[in-house]
MMTF fields as JSON, N, C-alpha, C and O atoms, coordinates in Angstrom:
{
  "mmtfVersion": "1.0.0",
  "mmtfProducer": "UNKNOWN",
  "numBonds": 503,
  "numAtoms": 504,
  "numGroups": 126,
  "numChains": 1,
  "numModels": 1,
  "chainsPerModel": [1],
  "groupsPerChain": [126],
  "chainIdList": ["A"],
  "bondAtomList": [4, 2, 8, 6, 12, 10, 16, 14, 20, 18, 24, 22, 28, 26, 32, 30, 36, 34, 40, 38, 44, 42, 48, 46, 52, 50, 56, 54, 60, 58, 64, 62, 68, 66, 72, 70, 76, 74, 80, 78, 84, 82, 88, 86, 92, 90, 96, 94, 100, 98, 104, 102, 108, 106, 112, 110, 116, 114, 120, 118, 124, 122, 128, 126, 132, 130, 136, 134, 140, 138, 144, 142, 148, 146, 152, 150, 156, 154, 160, 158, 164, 162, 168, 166, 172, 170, 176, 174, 180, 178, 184, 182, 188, 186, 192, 190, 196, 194, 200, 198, 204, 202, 208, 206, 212, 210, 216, 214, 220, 218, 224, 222, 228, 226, 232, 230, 236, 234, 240, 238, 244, 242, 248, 246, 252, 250, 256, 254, 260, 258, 264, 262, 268, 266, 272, 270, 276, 274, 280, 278, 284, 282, 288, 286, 292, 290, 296, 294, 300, 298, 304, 302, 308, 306, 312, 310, 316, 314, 320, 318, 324, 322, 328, 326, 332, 330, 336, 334, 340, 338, 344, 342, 348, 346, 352, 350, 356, 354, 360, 358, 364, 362, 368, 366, 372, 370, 376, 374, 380, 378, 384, 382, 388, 386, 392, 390, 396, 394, 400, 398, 404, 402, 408, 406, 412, 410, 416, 414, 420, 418, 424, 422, 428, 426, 432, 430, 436, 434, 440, 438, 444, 442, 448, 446, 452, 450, 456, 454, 460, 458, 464, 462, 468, 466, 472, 470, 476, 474, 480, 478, 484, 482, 488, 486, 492, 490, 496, 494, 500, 498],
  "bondOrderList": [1, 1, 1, 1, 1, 1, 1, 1, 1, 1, 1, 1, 1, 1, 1, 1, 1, 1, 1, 1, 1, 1, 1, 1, 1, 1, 1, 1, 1, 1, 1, 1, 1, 1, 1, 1, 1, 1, 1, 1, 1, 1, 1, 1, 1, 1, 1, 1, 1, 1, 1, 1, 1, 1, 1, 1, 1, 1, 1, 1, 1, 1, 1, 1, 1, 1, 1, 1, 1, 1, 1, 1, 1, 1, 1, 1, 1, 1, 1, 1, 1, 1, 1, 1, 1, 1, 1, 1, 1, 1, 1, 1, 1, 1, 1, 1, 1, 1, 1, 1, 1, 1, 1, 1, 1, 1, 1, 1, 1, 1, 1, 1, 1, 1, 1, 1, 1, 1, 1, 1, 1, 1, 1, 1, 1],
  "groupList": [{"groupName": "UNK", "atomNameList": ["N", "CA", "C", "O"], "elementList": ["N", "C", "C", "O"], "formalChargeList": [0, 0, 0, 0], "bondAtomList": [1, 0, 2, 1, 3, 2], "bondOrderList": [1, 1, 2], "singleLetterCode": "X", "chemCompType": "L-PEPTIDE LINKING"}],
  "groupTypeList": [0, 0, 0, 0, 0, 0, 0, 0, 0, 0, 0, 0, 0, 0, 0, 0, 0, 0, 0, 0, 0, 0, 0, 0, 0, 0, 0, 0, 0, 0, 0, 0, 0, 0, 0, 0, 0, 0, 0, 0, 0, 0, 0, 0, 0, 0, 0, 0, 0, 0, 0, 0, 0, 0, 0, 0, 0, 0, 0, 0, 0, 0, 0, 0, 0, 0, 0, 0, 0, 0, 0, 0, 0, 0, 0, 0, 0, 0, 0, 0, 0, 0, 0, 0, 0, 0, 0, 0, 0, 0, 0, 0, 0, 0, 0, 0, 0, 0, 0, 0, 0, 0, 0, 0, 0, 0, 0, 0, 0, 0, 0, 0, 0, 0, 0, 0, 0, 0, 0, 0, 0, 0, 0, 0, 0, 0],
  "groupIdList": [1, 2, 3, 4, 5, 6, 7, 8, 9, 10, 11, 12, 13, 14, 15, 16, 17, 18, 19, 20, 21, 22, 23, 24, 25, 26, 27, 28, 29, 30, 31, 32, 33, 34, 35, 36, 37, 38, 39, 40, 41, 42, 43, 44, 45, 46, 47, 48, 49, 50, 51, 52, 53, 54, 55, 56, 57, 58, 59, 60, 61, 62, 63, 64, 65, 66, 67, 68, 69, 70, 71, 72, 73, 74, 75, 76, 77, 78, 79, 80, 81, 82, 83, 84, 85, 86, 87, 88, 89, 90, 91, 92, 93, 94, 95, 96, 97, 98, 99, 100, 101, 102, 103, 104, 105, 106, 107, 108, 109, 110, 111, 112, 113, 114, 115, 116, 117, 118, 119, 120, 121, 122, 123, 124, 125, 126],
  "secStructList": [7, 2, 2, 2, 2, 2, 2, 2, 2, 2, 2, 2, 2, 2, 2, 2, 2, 2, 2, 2, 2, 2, 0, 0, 0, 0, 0, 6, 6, 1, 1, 7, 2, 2, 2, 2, 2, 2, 2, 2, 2, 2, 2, 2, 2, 2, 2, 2, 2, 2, 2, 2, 2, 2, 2, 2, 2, 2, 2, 2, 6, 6, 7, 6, 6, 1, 1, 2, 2, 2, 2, 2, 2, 2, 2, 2, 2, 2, 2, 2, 2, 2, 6, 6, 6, 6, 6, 6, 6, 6, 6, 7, 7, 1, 1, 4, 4, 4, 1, 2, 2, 2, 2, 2, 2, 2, 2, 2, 2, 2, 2, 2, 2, 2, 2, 2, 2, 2, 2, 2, 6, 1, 1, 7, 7, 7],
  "xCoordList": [5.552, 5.317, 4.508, 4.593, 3.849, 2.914, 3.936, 3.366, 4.816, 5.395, 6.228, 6.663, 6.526, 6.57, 5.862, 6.124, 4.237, 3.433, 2.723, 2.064, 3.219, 2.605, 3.515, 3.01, 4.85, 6.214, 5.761, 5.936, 5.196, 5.05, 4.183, 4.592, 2.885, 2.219, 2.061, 1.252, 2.7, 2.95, 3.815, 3.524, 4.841, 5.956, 4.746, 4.335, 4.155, 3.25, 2.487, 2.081, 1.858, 0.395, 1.112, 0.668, 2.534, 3.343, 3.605, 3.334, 4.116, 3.955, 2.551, 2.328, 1.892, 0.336, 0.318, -0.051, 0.52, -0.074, 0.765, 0.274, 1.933, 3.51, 2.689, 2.338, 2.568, 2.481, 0.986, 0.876, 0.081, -1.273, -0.578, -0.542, -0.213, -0.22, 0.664, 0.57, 1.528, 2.747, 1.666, 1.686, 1.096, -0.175, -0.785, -0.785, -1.302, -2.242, -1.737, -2.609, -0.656, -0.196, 0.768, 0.939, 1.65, 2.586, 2.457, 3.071, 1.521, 1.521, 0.685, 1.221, -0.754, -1.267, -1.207, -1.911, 0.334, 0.3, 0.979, 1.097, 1.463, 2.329, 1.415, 1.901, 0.371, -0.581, -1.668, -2.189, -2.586, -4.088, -4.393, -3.766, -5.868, -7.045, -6.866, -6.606, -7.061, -6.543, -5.488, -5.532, -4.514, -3.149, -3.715, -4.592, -3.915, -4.106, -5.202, -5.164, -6.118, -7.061, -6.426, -6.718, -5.254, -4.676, -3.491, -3.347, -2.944, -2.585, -3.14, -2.703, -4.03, -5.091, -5.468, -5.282, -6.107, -5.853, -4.975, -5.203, -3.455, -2.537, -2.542, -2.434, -2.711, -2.558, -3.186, -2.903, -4.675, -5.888, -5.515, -5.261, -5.383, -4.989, -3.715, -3.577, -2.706, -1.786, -2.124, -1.48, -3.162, -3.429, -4.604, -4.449, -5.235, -5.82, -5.378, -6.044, -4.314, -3.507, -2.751, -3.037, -1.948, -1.219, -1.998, -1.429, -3.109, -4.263, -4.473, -4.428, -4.711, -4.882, -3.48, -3.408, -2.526, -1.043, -1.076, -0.442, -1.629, -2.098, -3.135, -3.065, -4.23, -4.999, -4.434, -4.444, -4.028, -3.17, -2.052, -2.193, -1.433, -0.121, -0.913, -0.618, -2.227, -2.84, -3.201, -2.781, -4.132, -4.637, -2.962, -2.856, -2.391, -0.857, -0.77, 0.107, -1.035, -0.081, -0.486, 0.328, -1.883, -1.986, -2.065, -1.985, -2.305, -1.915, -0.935, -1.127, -0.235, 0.95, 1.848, 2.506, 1.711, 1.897, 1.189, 1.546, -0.159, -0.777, -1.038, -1.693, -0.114, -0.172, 0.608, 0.138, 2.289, 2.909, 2.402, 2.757, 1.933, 1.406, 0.567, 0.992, -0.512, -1.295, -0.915, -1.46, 0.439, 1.472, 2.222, 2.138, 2.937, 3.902, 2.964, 3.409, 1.57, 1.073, 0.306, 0.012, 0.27, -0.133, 1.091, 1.049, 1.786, 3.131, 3.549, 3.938, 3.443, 3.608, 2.478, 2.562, 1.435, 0.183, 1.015, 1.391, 1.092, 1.183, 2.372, 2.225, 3.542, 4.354, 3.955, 4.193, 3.337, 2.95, 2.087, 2.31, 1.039, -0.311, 0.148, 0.324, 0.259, 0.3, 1.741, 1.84, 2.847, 4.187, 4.046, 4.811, 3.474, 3.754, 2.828, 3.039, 1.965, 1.143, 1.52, 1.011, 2.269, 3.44, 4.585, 5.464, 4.523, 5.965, 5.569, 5.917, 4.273, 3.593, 3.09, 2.62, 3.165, 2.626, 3.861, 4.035, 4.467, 5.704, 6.723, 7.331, 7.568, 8.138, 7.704, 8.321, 6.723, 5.65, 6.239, 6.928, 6.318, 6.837, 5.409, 4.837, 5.039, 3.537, 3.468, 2.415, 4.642, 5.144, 4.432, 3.379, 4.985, 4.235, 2.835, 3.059, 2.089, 1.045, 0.458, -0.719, 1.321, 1.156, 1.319, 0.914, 1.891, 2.383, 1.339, 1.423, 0.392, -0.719, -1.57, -1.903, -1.991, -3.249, -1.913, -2.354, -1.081, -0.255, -0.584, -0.894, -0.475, -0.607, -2.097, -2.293, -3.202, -4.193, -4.494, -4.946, -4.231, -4.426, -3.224, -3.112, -2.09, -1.833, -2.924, -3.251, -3.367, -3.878, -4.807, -4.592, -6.174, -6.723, -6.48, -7.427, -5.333, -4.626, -4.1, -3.914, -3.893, -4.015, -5.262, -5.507, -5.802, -6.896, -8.241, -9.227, -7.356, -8.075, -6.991, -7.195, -6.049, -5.601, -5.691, -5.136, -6.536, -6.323, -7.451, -7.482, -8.557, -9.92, -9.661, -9.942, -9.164, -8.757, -7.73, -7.524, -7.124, -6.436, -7.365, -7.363, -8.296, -9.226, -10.44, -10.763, -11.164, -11.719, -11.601, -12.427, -9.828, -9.157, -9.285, -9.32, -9.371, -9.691, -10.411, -10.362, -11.669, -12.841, -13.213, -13.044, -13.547, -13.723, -12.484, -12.001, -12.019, -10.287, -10.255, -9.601, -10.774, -10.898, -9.239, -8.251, -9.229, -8.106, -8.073, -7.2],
  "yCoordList": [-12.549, -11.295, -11.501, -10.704, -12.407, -12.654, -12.869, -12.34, -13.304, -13.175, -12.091, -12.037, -11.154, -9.625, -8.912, -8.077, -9.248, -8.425, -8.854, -8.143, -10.49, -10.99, -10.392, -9.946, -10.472, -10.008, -8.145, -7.621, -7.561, -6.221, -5.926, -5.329, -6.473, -6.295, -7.018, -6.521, -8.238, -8.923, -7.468, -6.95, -6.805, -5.915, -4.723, -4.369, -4.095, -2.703, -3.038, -2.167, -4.582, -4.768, -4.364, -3.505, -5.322, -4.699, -3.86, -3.188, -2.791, -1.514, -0.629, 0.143, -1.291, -0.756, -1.163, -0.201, -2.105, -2.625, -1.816, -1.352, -1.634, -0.685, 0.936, 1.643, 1.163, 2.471, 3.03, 4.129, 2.144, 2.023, 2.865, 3.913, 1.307, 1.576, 2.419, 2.583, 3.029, 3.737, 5.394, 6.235, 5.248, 6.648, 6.76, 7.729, 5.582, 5.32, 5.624, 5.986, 5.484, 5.717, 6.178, 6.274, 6.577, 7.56, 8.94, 9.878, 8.943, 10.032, 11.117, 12.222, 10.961, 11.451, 12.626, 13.427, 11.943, 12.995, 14.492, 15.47, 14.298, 15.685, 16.072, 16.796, 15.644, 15.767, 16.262, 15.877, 17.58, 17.507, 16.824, 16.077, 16.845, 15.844, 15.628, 14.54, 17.136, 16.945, 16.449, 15.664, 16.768, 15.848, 14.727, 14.599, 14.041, 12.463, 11.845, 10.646, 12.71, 12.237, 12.079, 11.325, 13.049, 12.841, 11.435, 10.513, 11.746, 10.51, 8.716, 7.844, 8.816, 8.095, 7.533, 6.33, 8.427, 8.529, 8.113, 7.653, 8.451, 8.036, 6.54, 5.794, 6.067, 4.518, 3.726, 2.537, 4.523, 3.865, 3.304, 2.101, 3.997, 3.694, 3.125, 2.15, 3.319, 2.335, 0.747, -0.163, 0.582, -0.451, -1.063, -2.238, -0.644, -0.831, -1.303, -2.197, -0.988, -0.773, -2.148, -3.206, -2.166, -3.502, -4.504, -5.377, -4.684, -5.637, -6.193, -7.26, -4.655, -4.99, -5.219, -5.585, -5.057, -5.887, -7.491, -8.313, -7.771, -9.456, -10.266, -11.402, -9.143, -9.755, -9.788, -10.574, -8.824, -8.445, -10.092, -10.926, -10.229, -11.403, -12.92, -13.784, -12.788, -14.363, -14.234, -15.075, -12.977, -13.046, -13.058, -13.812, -12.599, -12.899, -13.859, -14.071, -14.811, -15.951, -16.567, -17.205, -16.31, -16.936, -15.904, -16.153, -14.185, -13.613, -12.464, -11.249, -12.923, -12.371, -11.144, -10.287, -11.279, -10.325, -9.063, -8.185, -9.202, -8.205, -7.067, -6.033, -7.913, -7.486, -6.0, -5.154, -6.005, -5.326, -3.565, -3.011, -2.994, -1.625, -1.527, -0.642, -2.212, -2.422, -2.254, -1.653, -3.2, -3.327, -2.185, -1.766, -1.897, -0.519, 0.65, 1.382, 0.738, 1.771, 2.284, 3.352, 0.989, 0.894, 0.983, 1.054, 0.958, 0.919, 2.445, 3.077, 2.927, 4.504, 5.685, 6.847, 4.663, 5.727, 5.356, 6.262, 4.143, 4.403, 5.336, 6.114, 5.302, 6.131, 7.516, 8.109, 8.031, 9.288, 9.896, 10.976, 9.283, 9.123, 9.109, 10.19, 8.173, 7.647, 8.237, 8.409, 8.546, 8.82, 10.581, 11.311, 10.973, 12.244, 13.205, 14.288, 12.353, 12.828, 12.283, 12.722, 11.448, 11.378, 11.953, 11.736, 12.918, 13.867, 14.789, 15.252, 15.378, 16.73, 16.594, 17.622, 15.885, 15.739, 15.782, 16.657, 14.774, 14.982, 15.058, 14.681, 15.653, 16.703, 17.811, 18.401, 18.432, 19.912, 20.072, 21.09, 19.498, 20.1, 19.957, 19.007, 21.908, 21.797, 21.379, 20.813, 21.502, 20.899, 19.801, 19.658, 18.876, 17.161, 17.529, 17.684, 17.664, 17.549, 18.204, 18.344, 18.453, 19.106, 17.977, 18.174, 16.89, 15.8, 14.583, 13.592, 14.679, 13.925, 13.728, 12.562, 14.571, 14.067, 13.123, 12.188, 13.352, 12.273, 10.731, 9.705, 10.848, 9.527, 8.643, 7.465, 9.902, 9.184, 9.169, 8.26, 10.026, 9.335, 8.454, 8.3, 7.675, 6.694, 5.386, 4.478, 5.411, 4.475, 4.539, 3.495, 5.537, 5.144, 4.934, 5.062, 4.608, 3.966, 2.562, 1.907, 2.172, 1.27, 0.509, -0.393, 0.721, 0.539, 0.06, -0.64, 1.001, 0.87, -0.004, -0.592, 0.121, -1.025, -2.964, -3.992, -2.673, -4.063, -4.327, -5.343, -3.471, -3.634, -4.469, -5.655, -3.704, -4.1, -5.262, -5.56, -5.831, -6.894, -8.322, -9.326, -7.787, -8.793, -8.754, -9.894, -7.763, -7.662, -8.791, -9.572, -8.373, -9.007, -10.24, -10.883, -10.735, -12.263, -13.035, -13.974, -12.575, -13.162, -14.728, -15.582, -15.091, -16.799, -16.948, -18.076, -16.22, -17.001, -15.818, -14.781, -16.178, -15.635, -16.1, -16.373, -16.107, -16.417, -18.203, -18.947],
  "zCoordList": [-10.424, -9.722, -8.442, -7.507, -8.418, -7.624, -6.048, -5.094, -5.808, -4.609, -4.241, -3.09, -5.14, -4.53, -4.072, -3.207, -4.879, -4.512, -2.897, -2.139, -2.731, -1.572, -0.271, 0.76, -0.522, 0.141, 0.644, 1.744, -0.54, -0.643, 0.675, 1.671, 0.477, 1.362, 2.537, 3.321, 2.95, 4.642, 5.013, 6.091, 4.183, 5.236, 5.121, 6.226, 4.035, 4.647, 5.383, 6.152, 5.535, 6.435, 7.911, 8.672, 8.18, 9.92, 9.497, 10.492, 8.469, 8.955, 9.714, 10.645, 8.688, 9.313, 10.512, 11.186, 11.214, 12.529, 13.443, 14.472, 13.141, 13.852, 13.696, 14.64, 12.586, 12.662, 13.48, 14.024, 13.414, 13.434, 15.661, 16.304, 15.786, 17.212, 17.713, 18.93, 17.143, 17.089, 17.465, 18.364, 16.601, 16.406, 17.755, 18.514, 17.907, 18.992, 20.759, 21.548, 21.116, 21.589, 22.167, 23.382, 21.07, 21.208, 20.935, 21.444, 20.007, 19.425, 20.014, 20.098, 20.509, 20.892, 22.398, 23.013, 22.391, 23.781, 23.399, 24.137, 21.719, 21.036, 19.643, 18.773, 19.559, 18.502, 18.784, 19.83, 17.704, 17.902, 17.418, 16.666, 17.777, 17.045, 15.794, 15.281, 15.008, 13.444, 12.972, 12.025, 13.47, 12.82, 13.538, 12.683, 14.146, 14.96, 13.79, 13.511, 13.173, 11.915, 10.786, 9.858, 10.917, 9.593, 9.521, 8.719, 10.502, 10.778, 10.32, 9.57, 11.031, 10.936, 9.698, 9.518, 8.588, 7.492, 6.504, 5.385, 7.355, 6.336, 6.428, 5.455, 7.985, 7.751, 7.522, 7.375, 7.41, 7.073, 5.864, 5.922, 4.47, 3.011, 3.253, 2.514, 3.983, 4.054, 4.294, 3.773, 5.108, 5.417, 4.259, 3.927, 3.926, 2.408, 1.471, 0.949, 0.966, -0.101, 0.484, -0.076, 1.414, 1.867, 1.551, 0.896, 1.789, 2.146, 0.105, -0.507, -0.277, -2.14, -2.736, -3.909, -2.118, -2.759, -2.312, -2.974, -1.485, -0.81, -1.763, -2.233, -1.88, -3.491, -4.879, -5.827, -4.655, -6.182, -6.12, -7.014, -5.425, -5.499, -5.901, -6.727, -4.76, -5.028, -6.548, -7.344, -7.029, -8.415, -9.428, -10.396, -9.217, -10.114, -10.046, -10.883, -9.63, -9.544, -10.977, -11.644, -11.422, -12.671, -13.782, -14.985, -12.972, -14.598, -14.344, -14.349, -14.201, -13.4, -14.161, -13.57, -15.499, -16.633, -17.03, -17.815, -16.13, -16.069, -14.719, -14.582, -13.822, -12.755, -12.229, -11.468, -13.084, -12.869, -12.862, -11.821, -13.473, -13.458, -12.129, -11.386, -11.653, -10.631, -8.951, -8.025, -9.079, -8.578, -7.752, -6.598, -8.791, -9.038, -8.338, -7.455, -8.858, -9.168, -7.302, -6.766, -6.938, -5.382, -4.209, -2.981, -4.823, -3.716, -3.808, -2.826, -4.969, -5.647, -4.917, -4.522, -5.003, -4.036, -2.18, -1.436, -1.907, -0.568, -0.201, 0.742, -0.891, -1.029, -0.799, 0.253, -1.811, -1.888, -1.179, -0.632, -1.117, -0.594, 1.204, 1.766, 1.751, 3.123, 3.684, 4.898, 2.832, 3.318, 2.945, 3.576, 2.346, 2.249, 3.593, 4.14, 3.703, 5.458, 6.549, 7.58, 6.624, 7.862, 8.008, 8.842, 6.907, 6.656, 7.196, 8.283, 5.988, 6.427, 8.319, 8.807, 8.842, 10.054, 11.312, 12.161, 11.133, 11.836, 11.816, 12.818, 10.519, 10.38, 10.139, 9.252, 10.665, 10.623, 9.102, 9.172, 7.57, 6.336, 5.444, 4.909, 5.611, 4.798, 3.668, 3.375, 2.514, 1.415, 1.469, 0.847, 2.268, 1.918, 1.418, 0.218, 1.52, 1.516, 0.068, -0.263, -0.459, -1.509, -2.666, -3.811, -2.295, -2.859, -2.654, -3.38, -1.686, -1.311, -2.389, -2.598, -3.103, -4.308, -5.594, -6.263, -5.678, -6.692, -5.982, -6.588, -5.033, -4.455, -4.526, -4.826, -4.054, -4.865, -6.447, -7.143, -6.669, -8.43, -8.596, -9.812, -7.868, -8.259, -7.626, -8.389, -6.342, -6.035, -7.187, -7.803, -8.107, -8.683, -9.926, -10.701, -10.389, -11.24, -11.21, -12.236, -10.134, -9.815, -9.706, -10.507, -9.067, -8.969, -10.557, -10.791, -11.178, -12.828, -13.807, -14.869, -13.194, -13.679, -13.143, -13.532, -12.263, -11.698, -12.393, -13.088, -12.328, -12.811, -14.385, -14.559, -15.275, -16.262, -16.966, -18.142, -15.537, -15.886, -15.899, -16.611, -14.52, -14.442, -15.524, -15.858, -16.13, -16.939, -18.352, -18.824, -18.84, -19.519, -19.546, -20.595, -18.401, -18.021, -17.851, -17.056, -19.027, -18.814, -18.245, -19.115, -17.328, -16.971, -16.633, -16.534, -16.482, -15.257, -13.494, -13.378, -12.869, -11.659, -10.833, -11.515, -9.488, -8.728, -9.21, -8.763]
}
């Protein structure tokens, strides 16, 4: 699993860097401040989350069976989380956003699940 999850996050980290600057300068000339924060926002945890699918892959490599929920569960938040406020934003669809808190309680599911894989693993680090 460990090289999906590494695969997972090299393509969201250039999304982050694409979308990051994509924001930065494109956007701002058809955006307020607030959507430009929200924005912001979305790629902030996008770029987070990419970054913890990059840890997540090195730590798989040796417990790699425990990885999958962790996994899943972070690609599911950026999904939801980070894609549902680039919807709600520029496709003006207030809906999205209604879909935004699923995304963080997947990241902190993730998140509690990674905790717990490593936990599991007492004296076996990366």
């Amino acid at each position: 699993m460990g090289r999906i999850w590494l695969l997972s996050g090299a393509v969201l980290g250039f999304l982050f860097v694409t979308l990051g600057a994509f924001g930065a300068h494109a956007l701002e000339k058809w955006l307020s401040l607030h959507q430009m924060e929200i924005i912001s926002t979305a790629n902030q945890y996008l770029g987070y989350h990419a970054l913890a699918l990059l840890i997540l892959g090195l730590w798989s490599e040796k417990h790699g069976k425990k990885s999958q929920l962790t996994g899943l569960a972070f690609l599911a938040g950026i999904i939801l989380f980070s894609g549902s406020l680039y919807v709600y934003i520029l496709a003006d669809l207030r809906w999205a956003a209604m879909i935004t808190p699923l995304g963080g309680l997947s990241f902190l599911i993730g998140w509690g699940s990674f905790a717990y894989g490593v936990w599991g693993n007492k004296g076996k680090t990366i």
